[in-house]
C-alpha positions in Angstrom: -66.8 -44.7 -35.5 -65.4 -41.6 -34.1 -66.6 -39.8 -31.1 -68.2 -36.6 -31.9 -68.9 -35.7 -28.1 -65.3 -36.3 -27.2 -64.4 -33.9 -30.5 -66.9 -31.1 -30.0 -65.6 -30.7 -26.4 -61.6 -30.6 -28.2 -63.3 -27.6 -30.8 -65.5 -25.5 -28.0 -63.1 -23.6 -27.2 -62.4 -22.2 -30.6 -66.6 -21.8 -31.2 -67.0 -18.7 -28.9 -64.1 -16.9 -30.4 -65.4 -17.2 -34.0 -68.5 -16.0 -33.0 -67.3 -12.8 -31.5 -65.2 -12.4 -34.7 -68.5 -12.6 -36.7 -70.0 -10.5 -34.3 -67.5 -7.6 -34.8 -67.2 -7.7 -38.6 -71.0 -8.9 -39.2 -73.0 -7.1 -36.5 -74.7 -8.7 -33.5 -78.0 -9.1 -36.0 -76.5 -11.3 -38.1 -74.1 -13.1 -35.7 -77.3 -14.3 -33.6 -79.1 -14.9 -37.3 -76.6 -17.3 -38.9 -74.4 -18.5 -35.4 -75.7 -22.2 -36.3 -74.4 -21.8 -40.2 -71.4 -20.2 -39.1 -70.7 -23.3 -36.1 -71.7 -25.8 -38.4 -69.1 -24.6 -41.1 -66.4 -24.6 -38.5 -67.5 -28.2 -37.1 -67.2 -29.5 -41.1 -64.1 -27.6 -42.0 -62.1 -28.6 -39.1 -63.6 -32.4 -40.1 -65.6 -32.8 -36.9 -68.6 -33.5 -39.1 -69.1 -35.0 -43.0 -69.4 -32.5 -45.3 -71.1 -34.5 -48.1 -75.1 -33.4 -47.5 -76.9 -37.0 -46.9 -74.4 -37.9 -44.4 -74.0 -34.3 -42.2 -77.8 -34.8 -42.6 -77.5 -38.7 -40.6 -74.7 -37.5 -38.1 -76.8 -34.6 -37.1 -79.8 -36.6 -36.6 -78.3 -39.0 -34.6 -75.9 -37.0 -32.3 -78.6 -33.7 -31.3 -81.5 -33.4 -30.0 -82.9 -30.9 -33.1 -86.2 -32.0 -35.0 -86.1 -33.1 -38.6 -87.7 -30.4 -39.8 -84.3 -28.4 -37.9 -82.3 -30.1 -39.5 -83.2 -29.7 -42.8 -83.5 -25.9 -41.9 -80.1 -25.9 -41.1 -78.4 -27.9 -44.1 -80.4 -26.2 -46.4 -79.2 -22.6 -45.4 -75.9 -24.1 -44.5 -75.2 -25.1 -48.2 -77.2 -21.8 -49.5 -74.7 -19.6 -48.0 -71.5 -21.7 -47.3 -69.9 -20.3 -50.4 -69.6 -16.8 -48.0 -68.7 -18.9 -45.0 -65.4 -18.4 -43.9 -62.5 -21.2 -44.4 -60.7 -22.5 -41.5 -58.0 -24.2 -44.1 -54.6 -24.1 -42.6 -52.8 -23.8 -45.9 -54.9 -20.8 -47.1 -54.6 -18.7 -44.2 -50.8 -19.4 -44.3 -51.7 -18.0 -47.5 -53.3 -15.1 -46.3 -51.0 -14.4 -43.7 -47.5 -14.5 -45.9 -49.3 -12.4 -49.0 -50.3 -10.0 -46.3 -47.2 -9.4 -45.0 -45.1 -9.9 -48.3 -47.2 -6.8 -49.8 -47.8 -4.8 -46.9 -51.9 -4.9 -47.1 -54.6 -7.0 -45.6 -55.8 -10.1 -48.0 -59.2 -11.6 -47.8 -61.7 -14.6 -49.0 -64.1 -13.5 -51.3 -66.4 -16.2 -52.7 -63.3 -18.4 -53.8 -60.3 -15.9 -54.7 -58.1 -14.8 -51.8 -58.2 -10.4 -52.8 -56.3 -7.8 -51.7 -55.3 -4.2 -52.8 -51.4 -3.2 -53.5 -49.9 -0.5 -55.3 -47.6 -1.5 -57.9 -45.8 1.0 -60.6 -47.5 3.8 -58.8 -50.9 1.8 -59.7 -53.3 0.4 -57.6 -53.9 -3.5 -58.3 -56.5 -5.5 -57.0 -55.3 -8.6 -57.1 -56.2 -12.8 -56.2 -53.4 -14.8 -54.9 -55.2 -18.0 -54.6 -53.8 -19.7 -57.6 -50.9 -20.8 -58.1 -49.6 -16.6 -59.3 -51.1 -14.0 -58.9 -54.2 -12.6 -60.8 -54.7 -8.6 -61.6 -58.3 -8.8 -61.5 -58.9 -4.6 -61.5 -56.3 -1.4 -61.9 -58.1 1.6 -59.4 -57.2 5.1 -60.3 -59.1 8.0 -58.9 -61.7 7.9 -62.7 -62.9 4.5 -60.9 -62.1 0.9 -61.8 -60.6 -0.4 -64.7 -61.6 -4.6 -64.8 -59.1 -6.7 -66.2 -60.6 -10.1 -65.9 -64.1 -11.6 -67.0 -64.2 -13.7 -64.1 -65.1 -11.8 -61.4 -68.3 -12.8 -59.0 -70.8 -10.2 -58.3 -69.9 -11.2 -54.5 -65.7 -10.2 -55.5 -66.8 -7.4 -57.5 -69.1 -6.4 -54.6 -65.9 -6.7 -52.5 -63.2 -4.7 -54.8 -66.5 -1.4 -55.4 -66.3 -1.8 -51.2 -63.2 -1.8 -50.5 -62.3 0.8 -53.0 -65.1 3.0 -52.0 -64.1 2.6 -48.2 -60.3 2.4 -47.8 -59.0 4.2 -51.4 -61.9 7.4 -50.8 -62.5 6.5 -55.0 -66.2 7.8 -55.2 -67.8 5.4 -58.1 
């Protein structure tokens, strides 16, 4: 049995950080909203606690002092929004961070494909490097987007209409 007090104190000290990052990209509204989601996905991806449902559900009854009916709160809007929770995996930031520097441009998780923008050919190319090669999911010329894939989410496409309408100064 491990010890989960003797764990969350070895994690604190990453907890406040995290916030502050959520804070700064999310907005203090929605930092203060989700701070439990956002602690609990840390806590599960870093394998302090289970992440199958019916046993998070048991460790987090035993080991706090939350009611039932605060714990159910909490699963339930943990796995409603964990697909836009952030990953703490090692080997996908190292991912992030050598794509990032290889092309020059910041990469980010949406939903499950690691995106970024690059300029190939005198083109730009959104592209998702989280296979195993690289994906040209959209061409972005100043007429708008051009979609090369089928399998886009509406919370990637939502990211690539962003990003383009943000950093690129394409109006859509």
């Amino acid at each position: 049995m491990k010890d989960l007090d003797k764990e969350l104190q070895n994690e604190e000290k990453f907890i406040q950080p995290l916030l502050e990052v959520v804070r700064d990209k999310r907005g203090l509204n929605h930092a203060m909203k989700f701070s439990k989601e956002y602690i609990l996905n840390f806590l599960i991806e870093r394998g302090v606690l289970n992440n199958q449902r019916d046993k998070l559900i048991q460790e987090l009854r035993n080991n706090t002092n939350y009611e039932s009916r605060e714990i159910m709160e909490l699963v339930n809007s943990y796995f409603k929004w964990r697909e836009t929770l952030p990953e703490f995996n090692l080997q996908q930031n190292l991912r992030i961070d050598e794509a990032s520097e290889r092309y020059g441009t910041r990469f980010e998780k949406v939903g499950k494909k690691i995106l970024g923008v690059i300029k190939r050919d005198n083109q730009n190319l959104v592209i998702d490097i989280s296979g195993v090669n690289e994906m040209v999911l959209a061409e972005v010329n100043n007429q708008g987007i051009n979609w090369r894939n089928n399998g886009i989410s509406t919370p990637e496409m939502k990211w690539v209409v962003e990003t383009t309408r943000n950093k690129m100064g394409v109006s859509l």
